[in-house]
C-alpha positions in Angstrom: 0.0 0.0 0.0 1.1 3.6 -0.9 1.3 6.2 2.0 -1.6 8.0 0.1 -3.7 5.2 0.4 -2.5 4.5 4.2 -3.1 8.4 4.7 -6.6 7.9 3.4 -7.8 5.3 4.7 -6.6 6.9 8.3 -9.2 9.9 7.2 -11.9 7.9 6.8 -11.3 6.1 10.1 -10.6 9.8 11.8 -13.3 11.2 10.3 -16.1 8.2 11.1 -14.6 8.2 14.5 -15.4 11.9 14.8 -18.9 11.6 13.1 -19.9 8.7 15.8 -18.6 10.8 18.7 -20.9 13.6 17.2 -23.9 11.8 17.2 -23.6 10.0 20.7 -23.4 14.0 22.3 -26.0 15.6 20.3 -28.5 16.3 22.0 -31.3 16.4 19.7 -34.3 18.2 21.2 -38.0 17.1 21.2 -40.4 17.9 18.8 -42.9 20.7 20.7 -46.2 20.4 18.8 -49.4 18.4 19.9 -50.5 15.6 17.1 -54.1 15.2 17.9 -56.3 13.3 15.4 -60.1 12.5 15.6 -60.6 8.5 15.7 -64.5 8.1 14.9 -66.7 5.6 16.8 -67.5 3.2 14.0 -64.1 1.7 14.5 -64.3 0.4 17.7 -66.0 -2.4 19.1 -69.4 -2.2 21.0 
C-alpha cells in the first residue's frame, strides 16, 4: 500500500470516529407540537 492510500484510509477512520462521537453527544431536542387526530366511533367495538 502507498502512504496516500495509508493516509486515506486513516481519514476515513478519523473522520467516522469523529462523526460517531458527534452523534452520541447531540443532543437532539424534542419535537414541541401536539398531534391530535379525531378517531370516529364506527371503528371500535361495542
Amino acid at each position: 500500500m502507498g502512504k496516500l492510500t495509508i493516509a486515506l484510509v486513516l481519514l476515513l477512520l478519523v473522520a467516522a470516529a469523529g462523526g460517531a462521537a458527534f452523534l452520541t453527544t447531540w443532543e437532539i431536542p424534542p419535537p414541541i407540537s401536539n398531534v391530535e387526530k379525531v378517531l370516529p366511533n364506527d371503528k371500535f367495538p361495542k
